[in-house]
C-alpha positions, 0 to 999 in steps of 0.5 A: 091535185098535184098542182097544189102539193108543188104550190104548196111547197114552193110557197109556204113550206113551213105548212108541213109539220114533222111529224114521228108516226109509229108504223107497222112491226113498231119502226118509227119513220118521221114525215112531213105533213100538211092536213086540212079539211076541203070539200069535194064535189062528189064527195062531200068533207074530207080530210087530206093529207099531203105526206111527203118523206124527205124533209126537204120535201122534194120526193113526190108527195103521197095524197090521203084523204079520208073520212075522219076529219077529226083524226090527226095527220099522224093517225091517218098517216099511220093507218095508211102504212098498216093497209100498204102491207096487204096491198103490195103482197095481193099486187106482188102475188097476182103479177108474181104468182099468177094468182089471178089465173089460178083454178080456185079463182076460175072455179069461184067465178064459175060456181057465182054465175050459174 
């Protein structure tokens, strides 16, 4: 997938479009962004979205894909933004914490297997 993000970048880099998203706690951040709707094997239609952060597009690109195909590049991008917080606080909290050797867990694992 990467393969086509850098084509498409050193090609038509006039594909990603600017673009102002709204994300969590109200903090406006710009993106770059190209969406198209491809179909995928196993998968069926979906849309995807390359994001990239820097306008000269040099970072390494983010890859959505979802569902929605009639949402816009923005929409998708700043629904991905609202789940990034809770991912990062379970993974911070598992390594950090020690979250996944807790008794609770043990106990639940337990009680679901007899």
């Amino acid at each position: 997938m990467d393969e086509v993000g850098a084509e498409l970048r050193q090609q038509h880099p006039e594909s990603f479009r600017k673009i102002k998203v709204s994300c969590r706690n109200g903090e406006e951040k710009v993106f770059f962004a190209f969406t198209k709707v491809v179909r995928l094997k196993r998968y069926g239609r979906k849309r995807l979205v390359i994001v990239h952060e820097q306008e000269d597009l040099t970072d390494a690109p983010r890859f959505l894909l979802t569902d929605a195909l009639h949402w816009e590049s923005g929409r998708v991008i700043q629904t991905w933004s609202y789940r990034w917080l809770p991912r990062s606080f379970m993974r911070r909290a598992k390594q950090v914490c020690g979250l996944e050797s807790s008794g609770a867990r043990r106990k639940r694992s337990h009680a679901t297997s007899a």
